[in-house]
N, C-alpha and C positions, 0 to 999 in steps of 0.2 A: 876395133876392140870388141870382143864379144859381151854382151850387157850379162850382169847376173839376173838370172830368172827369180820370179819372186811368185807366193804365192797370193792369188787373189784374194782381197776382204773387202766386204760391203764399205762402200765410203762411211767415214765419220767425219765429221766435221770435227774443227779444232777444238770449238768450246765445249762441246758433248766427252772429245779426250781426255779436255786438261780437267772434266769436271768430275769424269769418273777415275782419274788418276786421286786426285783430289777426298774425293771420297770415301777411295779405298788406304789410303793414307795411315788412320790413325787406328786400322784394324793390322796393316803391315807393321806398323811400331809394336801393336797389342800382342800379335803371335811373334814379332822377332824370339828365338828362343827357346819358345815352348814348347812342350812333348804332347802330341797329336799321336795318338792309335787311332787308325783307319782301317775298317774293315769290309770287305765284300763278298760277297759268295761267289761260288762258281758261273752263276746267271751272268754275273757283270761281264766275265772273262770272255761269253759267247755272245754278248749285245753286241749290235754292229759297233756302239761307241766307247768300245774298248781302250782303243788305242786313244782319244780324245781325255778320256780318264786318266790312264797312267802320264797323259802331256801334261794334264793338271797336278797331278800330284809329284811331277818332280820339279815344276815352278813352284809348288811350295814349299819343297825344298833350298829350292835357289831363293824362295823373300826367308830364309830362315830360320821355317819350322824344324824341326826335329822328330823324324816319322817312324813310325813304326806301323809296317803292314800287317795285316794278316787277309788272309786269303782261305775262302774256301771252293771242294770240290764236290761238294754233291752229285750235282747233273754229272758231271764228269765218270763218277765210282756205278751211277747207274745207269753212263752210256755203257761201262764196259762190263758190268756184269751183264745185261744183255746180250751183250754180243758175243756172249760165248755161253747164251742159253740159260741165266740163270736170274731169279726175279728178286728185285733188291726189296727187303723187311724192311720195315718199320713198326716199331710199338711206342706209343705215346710221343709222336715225333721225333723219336729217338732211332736210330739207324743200329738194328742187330749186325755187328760184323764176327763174319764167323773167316776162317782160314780166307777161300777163297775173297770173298768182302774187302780182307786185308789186304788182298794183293793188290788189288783195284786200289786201294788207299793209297798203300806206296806207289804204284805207277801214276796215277792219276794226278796227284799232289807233287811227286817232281818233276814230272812232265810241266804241269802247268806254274810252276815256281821257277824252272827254266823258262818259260817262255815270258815271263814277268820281267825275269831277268835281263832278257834281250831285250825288251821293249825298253826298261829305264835306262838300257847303253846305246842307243841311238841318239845320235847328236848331228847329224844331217843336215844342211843350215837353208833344206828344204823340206824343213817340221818345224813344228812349234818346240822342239827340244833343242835347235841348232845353238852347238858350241857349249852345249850342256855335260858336263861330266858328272853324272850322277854313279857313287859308289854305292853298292850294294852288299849286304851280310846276312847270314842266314845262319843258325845253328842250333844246336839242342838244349834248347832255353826252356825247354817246358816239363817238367819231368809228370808222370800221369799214372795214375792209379787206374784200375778196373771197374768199369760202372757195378758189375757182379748179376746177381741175382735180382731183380725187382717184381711182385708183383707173380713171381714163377715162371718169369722169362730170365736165361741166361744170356745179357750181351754178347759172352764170349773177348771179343778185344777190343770192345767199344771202352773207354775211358774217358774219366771226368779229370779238369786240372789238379795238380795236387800242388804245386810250388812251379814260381816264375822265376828265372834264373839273372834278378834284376841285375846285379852287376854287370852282369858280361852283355847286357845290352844295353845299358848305360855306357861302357867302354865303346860298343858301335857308333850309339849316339855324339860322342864326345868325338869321334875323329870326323864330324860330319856325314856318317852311311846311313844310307836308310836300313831298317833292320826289317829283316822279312822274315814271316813266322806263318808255316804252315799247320791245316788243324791237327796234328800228328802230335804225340807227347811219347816220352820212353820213362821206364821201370828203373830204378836200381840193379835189376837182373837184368836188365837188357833186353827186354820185352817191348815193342811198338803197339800204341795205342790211339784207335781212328778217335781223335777228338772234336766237337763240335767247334763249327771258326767263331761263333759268337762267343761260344766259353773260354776260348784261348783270347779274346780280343776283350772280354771283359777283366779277366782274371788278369793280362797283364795292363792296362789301363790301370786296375785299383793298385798292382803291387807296385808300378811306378810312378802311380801319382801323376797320373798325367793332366794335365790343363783339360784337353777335351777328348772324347770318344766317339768318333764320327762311322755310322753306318751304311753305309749303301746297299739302299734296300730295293728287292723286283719292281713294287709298285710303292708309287709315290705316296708316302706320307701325311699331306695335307687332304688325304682323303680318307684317312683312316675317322675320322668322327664324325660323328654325325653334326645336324643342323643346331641342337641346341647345348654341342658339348660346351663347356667352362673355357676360359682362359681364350687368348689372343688366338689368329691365324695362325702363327706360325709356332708358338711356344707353349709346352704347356708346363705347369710345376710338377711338382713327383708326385705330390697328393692325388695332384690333377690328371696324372698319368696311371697313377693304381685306379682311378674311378673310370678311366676307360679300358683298360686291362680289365679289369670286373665287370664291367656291363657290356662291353663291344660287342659284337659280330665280327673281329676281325679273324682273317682264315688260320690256317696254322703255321703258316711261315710267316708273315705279319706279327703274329703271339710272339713268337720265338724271341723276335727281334727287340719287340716292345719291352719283353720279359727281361733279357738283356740289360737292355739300357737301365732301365729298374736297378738290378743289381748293380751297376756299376754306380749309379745313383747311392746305394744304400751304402758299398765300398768306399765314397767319399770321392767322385769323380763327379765334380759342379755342373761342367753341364757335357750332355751328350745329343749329339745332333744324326738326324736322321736324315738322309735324302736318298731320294727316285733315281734309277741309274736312266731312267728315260731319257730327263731334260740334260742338253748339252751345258757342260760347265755348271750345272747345279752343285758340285763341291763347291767352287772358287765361290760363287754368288752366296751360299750359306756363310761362310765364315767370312766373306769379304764384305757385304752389304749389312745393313742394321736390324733387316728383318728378315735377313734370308731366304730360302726359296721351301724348305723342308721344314722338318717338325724338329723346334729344340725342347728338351727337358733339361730342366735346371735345379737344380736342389741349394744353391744360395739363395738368400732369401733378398740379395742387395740386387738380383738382377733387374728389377722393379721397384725401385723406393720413393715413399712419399717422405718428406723430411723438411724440416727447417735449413730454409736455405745457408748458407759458408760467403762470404769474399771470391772462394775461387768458382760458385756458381754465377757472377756478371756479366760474364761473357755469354752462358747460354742463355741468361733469363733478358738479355739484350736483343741475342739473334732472335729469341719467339717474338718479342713485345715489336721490336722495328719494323716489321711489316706492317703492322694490324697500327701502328704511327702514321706510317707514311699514308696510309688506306684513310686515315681520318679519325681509324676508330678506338684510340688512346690519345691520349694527351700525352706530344712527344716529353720525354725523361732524359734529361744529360745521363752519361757514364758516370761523372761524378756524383750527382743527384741517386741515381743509384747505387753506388758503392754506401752514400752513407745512409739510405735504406736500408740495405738488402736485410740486414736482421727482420723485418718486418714480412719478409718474405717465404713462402712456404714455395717447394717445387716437388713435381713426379719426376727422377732421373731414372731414363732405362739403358743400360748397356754406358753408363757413362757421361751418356747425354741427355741434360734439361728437355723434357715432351712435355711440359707444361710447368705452369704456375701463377701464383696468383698474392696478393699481399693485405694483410690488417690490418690498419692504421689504426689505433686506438686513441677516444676523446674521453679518458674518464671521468672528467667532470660531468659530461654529458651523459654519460651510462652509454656513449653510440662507440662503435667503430664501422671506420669504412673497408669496406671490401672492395680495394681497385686490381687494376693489370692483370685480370682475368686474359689466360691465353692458353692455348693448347694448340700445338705443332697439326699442321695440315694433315700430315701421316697418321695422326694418333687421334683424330676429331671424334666424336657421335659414338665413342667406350666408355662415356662414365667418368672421366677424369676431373672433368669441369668441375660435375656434383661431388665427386670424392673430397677435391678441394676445400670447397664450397664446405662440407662435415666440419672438416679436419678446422677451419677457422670459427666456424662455429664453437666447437667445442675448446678454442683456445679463446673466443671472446667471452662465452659463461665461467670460462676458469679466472679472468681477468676482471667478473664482475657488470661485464656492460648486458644491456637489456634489449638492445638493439643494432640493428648491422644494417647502414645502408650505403647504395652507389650510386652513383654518376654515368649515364649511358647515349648513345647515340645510334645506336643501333642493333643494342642487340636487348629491348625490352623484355619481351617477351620470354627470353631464357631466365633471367630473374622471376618473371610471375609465375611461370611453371616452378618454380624450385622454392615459392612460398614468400615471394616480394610482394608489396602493393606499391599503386602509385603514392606516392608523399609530393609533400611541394618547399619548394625552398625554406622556407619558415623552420621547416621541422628539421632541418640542420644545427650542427652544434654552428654557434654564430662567427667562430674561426675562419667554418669552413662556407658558410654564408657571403665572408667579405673575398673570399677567393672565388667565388663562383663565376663563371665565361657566362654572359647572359649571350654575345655574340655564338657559341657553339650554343647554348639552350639547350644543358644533358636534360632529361628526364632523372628524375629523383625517386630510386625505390628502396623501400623501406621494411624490411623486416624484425617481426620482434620476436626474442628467442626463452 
């Protein structure tokens, strides 16, 4: 019997499978559904990792996104006005197309819309698409005005979006096709307009509302800022993205992109993520992993919240506390013991998921409350959260009257005295919590007055 040939991957082991299956779990449940615009320029199309990109983005068609490409051709319209002697304009990053320009457009952009095409009907069951039927749609969904006169440069037949033809690519979407949408827009007269792929990929993002707006950009993202910009590694807010748009040095395809996302931002599109067409699989790793591999912009304001904890926060405020139990360094807590806490409970949830928290316990007779179950997820350590925390109870134990805030420690003093603890000693407890004290653990007692 002849064996079927397979191709080779780096061993994994089972537990490393079942744990990144696992992991990727409740980001598959989160896009089941949802309408994803993804965009790339014409660079992507000549990267060696072409074909590795379009393998991804029709697996996530198959976990049940709902896609819509857009594609553009730059390099492509200035390989071929070259090649027949002629030097492609630009004014203000903007591509003057005059007759010829436009011809380059049309050829360049079906050309490579066909070749998009072939690649997502490949089902070969020696590729990563094997057994895949991926349909595809494409049509005159963009209708486009003339950029005109600016500035005392005539475009000519360079055009800006004017209206997105959201029905008829909702109807794509609804039969399961991905919808592909080149930078191309037409006239009511019938007239063709080279449109930019960022403004076609924005402009139909905001008119359908889509969950996310995903970029694939030349150079990777998490190196667009510098050393002391704002916000996380991988995410910044919109604020936090106009103040790098304003101060940057990034180049001019870089702006473009950034500018982009912005808008789609301001058009009411929550978050847009940006990644490097370099790193292999950095789509799947961005939308599949919790802090993905590119740069997101987000404009909800819940994609990071500090809050008072819910009942349906237990589970996470269990998984942070249970490690740093079994380590020694909390005093283990039943589930039950915590469910009829957890009001006393404050948490930072990012993306859904408890990255910290910490709880109040108030002695008003005594004017004290305690500050226990100080924790913050290994991933999110040495940002500030601790101290955030730490504010946020403060300013709930002066609303409540108390005069002081102390805890019970075994190991982690020192972060209490930086953040304005001294030592105390038993005595100086409300006498409650005097006759609970473990003299066999022997916490240190710190003590702050507010």
């Amino acid at each position: 019997m002849k064996r079927e040939r397979r191709l080779y991957n780096p061993p994994m082991s089972s537990t490393d499978f079942v744990s990144v299956l696992r992991s990727c779990a409740p980001y598959v449940h989160a896009h089941n559904g949802r309408v994803f615009v993804i965009a790339f320029g014409g660079e992507a199309a000549e990267h060696p990792g072409f074909d590795q990109l379009i393998y991804d983005i029709a697996l996530l068609q198959s976990l049940g996104t709902k896609l819509v490409l857009v594609h553009g051709v730059r390099p492509q319209i200035d390989q071929r006005l070259r090649s027949q002697g002629l030097e492609p304009r630009f004014v203000n990053r903007l591509r003057v197309t005059d007759r010829p320009a436009l011809d380059c457009v049309k050829s360049a952009a079906g050309s490579l819309r066909m070749d998009i095409e072939a690649r997502l009907s490949t089902s070969l069951a020696s590729t990563p698409m094997g057994g895949a039927r991926i349909r595809v749609a494409a049509g005159n969904w963009i209708t486009a005005r003339p950029v005109g006169v600016r500035d005392g440069v005539d475009f000519l037949f360079t055009g800006e979006v004017r209206r997105v033809d959201v029905d008829s690519i909702r109807q794509v979407l609804d039969q399961e096709r991905i919808a592909l949408l080149s930078p191309v827009g037409y006239s009511p007269t019938g007239e063709i307009f080279n449109v930019r792929a960022e403004d076609v990929a924005t402009a139909t993002a905001t008119a359908l509302g889509a969950d996310k707006l995903v970029f694939v950009t030349p150079s990777s993202p998490d190196r667009w800022r510098s050393a002391d910009s704002t916000g996380d590694a991988g995410q910044l807010s919109a604020p936090e993205a106009e103040q790098l748009l304003a101060d940057s040095t990034l180049d001019g395809v870089d702006r473009v992109y950034l500018a982009a996302a912005l808008a789609a931002t301001r058009g009411g599109v929550k978050r847009v993520h940006l990644v490097g067409q370099d790193a292999d699989g950095a789509l799947l790793r961005e939308l599949y992993t919790r802090d993905g591999v590119g740069l997101m912009i987000y404009s909800d304001a819940d994609y990071e919240a500090t809050r008072d904890a819910t009942i349906e926060d237990v589970g996470g405020v269990l998984a942070l506390i249970e490690p740093l139990e079994q380590q020694g360094v909390l005093v283990p807590r039943s589930r039950e013991q915590l469910e009829l806490d957890i009001q006393h409970f404050n948490v930072i949830v990012r993306d859904g998921m408890a990255i910290a928290c910490c709880a109040l316990f108030p002695f008003p007779q005594n004017q004290m409350g305690e500050l226990a179950c100080v924790a913050v997820h290994p991933d999110y350590q040495r940002a500030g959260r601790a101290g955030a925390l730490l504010k946020r109870v403060e300013a709930e134990a002066r609303a409540l009257g108390l005069r002081q805030l102390f805890s019970l420690t075994t190991h982690t003093p020192h972060w209490f005295i930086e953040h304005g603890f001294r030592k105390g000693s038993i005595d100086e407890l409300p006498m409650q919590k005097q006759r609970l004290y473990n003299y066999q653990r022997n916490s240190l007692v710190l003590v702050k007055d507010l």
